[in-house]
Backbone bond lengths (Angstrom), bond angles and torsions (degrees), N, CA, C in turn:
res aa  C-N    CA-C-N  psi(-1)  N-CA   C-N-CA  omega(-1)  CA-C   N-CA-C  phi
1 X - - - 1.480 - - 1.529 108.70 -
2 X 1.264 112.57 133.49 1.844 118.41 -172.21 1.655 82.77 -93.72
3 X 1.479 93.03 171.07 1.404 121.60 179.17 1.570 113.58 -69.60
4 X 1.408 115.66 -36.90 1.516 96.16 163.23 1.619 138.91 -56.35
5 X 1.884 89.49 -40.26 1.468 98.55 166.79 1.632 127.06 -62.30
6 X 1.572 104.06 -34.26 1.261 93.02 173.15 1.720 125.60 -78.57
7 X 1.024 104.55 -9.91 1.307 119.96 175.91 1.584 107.26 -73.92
8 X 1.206 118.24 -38.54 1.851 111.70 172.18 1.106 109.81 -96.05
9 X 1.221 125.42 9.27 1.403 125.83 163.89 1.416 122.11 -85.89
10 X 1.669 105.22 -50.01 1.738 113.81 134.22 1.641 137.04 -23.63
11 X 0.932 84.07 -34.26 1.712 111.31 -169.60 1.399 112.87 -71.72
12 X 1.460 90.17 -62.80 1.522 115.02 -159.43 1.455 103.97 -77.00
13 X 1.319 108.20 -28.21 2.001 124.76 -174.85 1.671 81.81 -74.87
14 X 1.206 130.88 -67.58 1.554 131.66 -161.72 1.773 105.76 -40.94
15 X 1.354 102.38 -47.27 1.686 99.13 -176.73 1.069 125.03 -71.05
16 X 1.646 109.76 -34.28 1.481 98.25 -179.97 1.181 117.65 -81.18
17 X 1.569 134.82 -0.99 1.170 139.53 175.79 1.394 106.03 -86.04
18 X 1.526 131.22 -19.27 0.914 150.62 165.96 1.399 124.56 -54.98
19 X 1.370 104.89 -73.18 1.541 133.96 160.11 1.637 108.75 -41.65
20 X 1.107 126.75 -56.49 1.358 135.94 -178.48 1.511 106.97 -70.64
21 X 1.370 119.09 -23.72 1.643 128.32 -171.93 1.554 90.11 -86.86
22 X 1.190 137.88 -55.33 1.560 149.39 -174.94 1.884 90.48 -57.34
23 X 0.917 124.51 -48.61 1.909 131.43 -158.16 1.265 91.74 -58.30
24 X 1.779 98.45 -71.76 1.948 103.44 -179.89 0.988 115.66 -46.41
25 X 1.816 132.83 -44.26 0.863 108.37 -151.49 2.154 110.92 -87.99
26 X 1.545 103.09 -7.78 0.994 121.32 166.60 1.428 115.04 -40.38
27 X 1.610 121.62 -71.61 0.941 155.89 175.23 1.554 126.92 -29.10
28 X 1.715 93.22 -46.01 1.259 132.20 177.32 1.385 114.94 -63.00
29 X 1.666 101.19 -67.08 1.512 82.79 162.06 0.755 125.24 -134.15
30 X 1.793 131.04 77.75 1.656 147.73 72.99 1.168 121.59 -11.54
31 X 1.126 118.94 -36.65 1.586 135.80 -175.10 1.476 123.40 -82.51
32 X 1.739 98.65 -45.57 1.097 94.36 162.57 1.638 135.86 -89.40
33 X 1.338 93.33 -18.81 1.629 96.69 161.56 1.686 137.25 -47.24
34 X 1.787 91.45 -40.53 1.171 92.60 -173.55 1.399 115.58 -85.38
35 X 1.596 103.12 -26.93 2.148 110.77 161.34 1.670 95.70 -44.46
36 X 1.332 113.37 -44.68 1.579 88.39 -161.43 1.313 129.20 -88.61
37 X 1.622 100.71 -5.57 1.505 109.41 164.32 1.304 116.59 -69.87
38 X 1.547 96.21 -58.23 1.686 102.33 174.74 1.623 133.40 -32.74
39 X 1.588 96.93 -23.71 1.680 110.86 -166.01 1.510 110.84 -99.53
40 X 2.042 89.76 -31.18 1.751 86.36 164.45 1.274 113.64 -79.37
41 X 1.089 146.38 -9.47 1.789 142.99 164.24 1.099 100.97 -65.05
42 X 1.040 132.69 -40.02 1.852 138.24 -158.17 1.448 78.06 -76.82
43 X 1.200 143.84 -75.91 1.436 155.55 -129.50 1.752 89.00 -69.17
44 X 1.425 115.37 -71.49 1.378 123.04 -160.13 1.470 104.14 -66.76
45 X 1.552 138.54 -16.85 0.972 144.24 163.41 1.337 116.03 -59.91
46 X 1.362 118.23 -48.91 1.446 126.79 -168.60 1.707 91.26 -76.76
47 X 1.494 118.54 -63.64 1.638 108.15 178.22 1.446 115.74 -38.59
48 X 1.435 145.62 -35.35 0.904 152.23 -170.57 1.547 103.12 -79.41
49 X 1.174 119.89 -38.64 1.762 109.44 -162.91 1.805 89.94 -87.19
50 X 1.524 112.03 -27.80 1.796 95.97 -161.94 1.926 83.23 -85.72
51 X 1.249 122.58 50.91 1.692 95.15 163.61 2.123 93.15 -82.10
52 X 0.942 116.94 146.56 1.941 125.36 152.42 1.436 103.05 -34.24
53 X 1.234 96.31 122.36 1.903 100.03 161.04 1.897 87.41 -160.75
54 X 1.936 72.12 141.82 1.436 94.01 -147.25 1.794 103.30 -88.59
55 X 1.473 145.06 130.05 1.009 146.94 121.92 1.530 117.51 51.49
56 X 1.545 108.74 -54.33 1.662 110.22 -143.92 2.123 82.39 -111.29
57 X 1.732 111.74 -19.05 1.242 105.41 -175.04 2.006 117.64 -89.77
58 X 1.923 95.13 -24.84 1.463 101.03 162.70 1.159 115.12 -69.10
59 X 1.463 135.03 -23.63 1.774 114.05 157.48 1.475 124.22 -74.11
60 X 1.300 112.91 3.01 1.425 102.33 171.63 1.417 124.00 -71.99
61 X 1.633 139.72 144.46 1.208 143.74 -174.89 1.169 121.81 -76.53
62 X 1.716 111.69 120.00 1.579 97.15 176.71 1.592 118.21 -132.16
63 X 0.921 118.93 126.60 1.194 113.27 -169.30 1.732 121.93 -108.72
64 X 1.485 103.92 131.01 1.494 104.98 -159.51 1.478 106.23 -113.45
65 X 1.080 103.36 118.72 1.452 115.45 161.16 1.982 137.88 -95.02
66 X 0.801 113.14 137.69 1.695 124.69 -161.24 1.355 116.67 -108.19
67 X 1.231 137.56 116.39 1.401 137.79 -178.72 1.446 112.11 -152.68
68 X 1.348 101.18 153.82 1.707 105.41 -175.26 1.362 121.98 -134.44
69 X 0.992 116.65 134.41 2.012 131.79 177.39 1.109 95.42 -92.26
70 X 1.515 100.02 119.26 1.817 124.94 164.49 1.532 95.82 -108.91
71 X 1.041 128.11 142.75 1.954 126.05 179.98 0.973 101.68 -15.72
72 X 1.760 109.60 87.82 1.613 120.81 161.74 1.262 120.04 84.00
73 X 1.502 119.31 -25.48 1.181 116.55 -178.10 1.516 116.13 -104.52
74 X 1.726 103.51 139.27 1.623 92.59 -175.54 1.339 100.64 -107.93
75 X 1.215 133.94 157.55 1.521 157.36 152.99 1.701 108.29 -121.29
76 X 1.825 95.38 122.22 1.437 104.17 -161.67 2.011 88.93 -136.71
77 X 1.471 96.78 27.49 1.407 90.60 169.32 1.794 119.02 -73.17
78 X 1.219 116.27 114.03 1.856 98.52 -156.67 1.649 110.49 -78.26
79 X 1.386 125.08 -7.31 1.000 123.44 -179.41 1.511 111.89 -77.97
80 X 1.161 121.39 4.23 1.597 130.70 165.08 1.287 113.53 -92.40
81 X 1.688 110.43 -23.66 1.990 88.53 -163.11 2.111 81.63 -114.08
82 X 1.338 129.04 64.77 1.239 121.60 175.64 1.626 115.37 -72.25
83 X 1.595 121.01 -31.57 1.046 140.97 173.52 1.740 94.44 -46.01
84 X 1.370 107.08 -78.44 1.778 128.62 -167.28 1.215 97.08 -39.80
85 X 1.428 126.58 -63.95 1.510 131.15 -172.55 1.229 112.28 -37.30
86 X 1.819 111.90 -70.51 1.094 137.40 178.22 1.757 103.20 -31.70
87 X 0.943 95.77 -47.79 1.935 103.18 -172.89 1.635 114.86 -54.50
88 X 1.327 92.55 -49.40 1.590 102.17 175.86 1.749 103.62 -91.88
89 X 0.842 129.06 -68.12 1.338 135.77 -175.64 1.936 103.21 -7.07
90 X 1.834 97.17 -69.75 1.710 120.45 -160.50 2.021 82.68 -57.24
91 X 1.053 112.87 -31.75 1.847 102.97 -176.58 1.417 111.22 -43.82
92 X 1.744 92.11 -69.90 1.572 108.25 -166.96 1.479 112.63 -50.39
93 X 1.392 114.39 -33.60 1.613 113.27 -156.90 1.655 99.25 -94.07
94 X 1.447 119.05 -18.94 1.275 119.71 166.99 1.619 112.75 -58.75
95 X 1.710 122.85 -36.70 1.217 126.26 -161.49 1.616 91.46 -93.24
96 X 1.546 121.24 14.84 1.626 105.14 -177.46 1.472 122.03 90.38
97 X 1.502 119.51 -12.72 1.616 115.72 -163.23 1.865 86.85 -80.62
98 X 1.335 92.44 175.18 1.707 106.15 173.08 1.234 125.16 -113.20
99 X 1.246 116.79 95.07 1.520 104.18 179.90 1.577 132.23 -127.13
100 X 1.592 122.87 -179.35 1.727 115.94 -157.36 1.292 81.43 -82.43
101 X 1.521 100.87 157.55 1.569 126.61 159.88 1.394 109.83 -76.42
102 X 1.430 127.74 165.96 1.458 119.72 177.81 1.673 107.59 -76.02
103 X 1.209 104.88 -39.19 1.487 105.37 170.73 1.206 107.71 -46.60
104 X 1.421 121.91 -68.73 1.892 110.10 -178.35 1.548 119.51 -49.67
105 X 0.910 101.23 -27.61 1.418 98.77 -176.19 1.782 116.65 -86.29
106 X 1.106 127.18 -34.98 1.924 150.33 155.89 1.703 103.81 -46.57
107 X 1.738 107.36 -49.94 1.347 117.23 179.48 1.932 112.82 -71.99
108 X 0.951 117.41 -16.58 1.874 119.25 -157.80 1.717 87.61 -125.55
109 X 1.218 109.46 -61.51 1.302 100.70 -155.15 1.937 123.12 -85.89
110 X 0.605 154.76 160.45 1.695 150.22 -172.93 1.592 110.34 -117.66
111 X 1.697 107.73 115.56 1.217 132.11 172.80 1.559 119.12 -14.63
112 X 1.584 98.20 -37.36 1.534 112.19 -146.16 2.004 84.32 -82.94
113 X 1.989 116.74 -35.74 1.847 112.15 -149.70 2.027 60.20 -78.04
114 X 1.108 136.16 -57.13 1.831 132.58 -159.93 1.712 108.69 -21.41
115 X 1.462 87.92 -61.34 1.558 113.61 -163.54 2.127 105.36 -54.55
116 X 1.304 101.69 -37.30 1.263 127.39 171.77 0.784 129.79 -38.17
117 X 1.466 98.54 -61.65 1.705 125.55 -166.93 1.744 121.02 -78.46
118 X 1.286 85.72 -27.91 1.726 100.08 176.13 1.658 97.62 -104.07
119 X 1.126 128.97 41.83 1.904 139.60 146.01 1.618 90.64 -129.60
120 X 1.306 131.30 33.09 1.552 129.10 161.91 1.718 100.77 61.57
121 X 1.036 108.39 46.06 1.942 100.99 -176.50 1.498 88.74 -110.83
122 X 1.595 101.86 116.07 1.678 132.82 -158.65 1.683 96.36 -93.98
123 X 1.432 116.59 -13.71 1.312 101.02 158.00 1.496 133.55 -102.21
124 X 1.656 100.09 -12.58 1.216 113.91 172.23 2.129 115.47 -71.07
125 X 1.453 104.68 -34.50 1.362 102.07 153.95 1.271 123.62 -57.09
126 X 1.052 119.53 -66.30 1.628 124.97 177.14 1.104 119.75 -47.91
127 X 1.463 122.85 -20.53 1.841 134.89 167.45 1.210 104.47 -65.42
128 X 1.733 124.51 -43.53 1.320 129.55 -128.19 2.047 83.54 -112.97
129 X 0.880 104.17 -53.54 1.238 96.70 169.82 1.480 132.14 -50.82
130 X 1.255 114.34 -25.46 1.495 118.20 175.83 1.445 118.52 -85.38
131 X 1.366 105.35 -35.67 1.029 105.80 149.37 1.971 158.56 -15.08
132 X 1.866 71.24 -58.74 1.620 84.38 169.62 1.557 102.97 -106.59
133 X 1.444 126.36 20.08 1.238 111.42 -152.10 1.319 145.58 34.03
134 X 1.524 110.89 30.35 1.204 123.48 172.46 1.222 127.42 -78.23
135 X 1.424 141.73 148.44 1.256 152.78 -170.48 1.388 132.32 -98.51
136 X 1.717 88.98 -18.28 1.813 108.62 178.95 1.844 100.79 -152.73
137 X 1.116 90.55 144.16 1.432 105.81 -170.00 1.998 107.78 -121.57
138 X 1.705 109.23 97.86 1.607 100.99 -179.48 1.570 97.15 -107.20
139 X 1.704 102.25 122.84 1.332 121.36 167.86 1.707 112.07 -95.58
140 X 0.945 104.10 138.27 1.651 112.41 173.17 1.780 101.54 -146.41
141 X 1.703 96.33 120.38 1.078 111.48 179.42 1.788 95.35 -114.20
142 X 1.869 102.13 121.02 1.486 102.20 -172.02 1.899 89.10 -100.67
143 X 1.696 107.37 134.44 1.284 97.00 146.29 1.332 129.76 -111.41
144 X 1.209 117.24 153.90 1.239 141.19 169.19 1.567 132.95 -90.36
145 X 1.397 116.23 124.07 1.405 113.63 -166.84 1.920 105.78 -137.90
146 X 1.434 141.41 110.06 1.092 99.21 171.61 1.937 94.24 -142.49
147 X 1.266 105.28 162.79 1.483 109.08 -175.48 1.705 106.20 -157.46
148 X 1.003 105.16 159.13 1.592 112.89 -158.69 1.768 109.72 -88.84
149 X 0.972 120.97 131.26 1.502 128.06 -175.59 1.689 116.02 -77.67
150 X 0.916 145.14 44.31 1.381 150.63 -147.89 1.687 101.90 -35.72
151 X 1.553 90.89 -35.19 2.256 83.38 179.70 1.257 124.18 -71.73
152 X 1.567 98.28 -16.91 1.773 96.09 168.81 1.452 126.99 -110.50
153 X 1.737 99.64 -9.56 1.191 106.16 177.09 1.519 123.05 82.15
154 X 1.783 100.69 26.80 1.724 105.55 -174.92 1.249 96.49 -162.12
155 X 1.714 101.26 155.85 1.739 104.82 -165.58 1.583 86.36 -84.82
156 X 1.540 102.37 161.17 0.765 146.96 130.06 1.688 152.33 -63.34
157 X 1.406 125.71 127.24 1.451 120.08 -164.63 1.580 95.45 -139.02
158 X 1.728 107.79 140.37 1.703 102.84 158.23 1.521 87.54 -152.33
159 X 1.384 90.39 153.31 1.648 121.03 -153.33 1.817 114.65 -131.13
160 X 0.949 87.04 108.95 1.341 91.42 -167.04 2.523 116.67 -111.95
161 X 1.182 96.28 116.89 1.525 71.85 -176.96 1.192 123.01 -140.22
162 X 0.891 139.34 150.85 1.855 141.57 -139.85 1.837 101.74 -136.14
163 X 1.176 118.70 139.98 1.277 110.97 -154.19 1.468 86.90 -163.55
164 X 1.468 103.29 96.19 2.091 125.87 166.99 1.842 118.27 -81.66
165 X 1.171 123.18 102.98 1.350 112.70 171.44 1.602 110.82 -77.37
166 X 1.460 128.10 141.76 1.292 109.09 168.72 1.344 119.11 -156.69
167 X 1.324 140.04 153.02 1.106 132.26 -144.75 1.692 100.10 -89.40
168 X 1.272 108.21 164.44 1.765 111.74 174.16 1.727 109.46 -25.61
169 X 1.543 79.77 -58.00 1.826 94.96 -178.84 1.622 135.40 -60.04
170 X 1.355 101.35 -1.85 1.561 123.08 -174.24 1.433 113.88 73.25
171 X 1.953 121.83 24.46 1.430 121.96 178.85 1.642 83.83 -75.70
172 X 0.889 107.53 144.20 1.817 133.89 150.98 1.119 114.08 -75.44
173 X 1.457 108.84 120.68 1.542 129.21 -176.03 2.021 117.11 -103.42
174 X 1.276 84.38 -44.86 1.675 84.87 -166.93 1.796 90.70 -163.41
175 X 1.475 103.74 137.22 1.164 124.91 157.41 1.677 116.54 -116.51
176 X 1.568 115.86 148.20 1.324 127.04 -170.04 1.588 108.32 -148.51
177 X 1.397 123.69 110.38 1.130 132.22 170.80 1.424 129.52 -105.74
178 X 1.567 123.44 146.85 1.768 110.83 179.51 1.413 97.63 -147.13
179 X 0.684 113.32 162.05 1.691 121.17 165.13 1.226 100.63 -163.09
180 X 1.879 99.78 159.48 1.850 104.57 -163.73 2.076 82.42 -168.48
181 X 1.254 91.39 168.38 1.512 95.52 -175.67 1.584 100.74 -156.75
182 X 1.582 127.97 153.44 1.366 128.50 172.90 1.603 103.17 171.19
183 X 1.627 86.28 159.13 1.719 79.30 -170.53 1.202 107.00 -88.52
184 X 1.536 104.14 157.92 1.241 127.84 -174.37 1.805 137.84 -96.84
185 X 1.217 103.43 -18.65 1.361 123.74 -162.90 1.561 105.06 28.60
186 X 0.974 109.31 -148.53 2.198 98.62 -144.99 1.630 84.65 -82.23
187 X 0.800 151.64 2.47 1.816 119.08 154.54 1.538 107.74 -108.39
188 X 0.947 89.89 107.95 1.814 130.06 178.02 1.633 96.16 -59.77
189 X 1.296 105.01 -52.87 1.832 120.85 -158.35 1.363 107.74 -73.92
190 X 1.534 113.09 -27.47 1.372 127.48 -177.74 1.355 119.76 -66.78
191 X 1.480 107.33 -61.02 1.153 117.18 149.79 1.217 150.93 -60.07
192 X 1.605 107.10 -5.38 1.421 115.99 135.67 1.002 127.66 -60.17
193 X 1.197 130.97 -53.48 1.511 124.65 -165.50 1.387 118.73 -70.19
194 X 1.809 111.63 -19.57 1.438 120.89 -168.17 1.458 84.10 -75.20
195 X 1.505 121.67 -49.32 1.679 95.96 -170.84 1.026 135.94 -76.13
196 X 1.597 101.12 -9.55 1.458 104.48 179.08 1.779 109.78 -85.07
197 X 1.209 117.24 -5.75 1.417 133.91 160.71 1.480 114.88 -58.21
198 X 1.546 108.61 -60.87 1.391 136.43 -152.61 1.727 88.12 -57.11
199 X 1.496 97.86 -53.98 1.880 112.72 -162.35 1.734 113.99 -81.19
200 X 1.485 109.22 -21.13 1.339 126.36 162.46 1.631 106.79 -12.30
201 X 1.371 122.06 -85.55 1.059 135.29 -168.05 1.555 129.45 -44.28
202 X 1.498 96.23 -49.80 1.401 111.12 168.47 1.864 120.06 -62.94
203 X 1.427 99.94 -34.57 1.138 98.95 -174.62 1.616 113.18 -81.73
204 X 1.142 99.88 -31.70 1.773 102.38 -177.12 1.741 111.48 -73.31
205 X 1.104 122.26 -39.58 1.356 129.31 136.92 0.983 138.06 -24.32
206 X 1.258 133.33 -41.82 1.717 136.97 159.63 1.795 101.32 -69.57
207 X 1.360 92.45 -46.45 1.884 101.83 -168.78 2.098 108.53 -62.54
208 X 1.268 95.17 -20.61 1.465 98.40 173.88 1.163 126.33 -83.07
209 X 1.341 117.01 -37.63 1.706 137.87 169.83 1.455 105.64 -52.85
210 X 1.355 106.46 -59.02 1.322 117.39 -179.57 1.668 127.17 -53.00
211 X 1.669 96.99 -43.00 1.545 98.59 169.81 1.161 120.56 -74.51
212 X 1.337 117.20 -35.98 1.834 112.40 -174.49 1.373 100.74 -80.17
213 X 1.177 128.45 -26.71 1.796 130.12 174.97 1.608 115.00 -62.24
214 X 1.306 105.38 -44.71 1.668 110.38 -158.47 1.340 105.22 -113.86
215 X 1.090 129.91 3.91 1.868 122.57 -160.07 1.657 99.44 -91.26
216 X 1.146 112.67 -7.60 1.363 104.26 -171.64 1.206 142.43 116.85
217 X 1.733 96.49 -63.76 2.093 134.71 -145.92 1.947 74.31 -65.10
218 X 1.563 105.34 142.65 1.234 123.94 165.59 1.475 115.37 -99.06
């Protein structure tokens, strides 16, 4: 080997140790970025759940209803989304609030004031709420979107969901939004629910701050 060759052989050893030094260190912090996002969610989550909420406002009744937009169309029959409920539901009752079962609510209330209430019909809430004697009414309308990726050869899903607290009276208390997207391969539905799991936390968390902050009850 002549001296030029060994010289790009030198060379060539220098870059890829180089190249591979740039990769890790890429990697590295990717890694740490996302620890540190992750830890600020953890952080703003926990600030959000320790706001004070008082005693006399966790016995108040709230009853949550679940519905979903497929292109434009909503279906707010709740005995379909029991999974979704369940997701948010086990939140609230972990933090102490009180709320209807879907059964109480399927049993008292009628499909038709449901169907209503999620086209914004301000008397059909106010029907539906008295009903159960509830005091706060949390709607979450999840949408659903999914379509097939041809470059990877697997569907696709993104999930998006909007979540109104509001008083008997239809004052607006707190809004909470998430959206998340990932593929799905053939259960579409599955992978709904994981995200609507995944985002659970964050969202019930804003929605808690908000109620013990803004509701009023002295």
């Amino acid at each position: 080997m002549n001296l030029r060759q060994l010289g790009s052989t030198i060379f060539a050893s220098f870059l890829v140790a180089g190249m591979a030094h740039a990769q890790t260190f890429k990697f590295s912090d990717d890694e740490k970025a996302a620890k540190e996002q992750e830890a600020q969610g953890k952080a703003r989550v926990q600030a959000l759940l320790n706001t004070p909420c008082k005693a006399k406002l966790k016995n108040q009744k709230i009853m949550v209803l679940i519905g979903q937009n497929q292109n434009g169309a909503i279906n707010a029959a709740q005995s379909g989304f029991s999974p979704h409920f369940d997701a948010i539901n086990r939140k609230l009752q972990a933090l102490g609030l009180k709320t209807v079962t879907q059964e109480q609510i399927r049993a008292q209330v009628k499909q038709a004031e449901i169907d209503a209430y999620f086209k914004n019909d301000a008397d059909a809430a106010l029907s539906a709420s008295r009903r159960m004697a509830a005091q706060y009414v949390l709607r979450g309308l999840i949408s659903t979107s999914a379509s097939y990726n041809q470059m990877v050869n697997v569907n696709q899903v993104t999930v998006s969901m909007a979540f109104s607290l509001t008083g008997a009276d239809g004052k607006l208390l707190s809004q909470a939004n998430a959206e998340s997207a990932s593929y799905a391969g053939a259960d579409v539905n599955g992978m709904a629910l994981t995200l609507v799991n995944e985002q659970a936390e964050d969202v019930v968390a804003q929605l808690y701050s908000d109620y013990c902050s803004k509701s009023g009850v002295r």
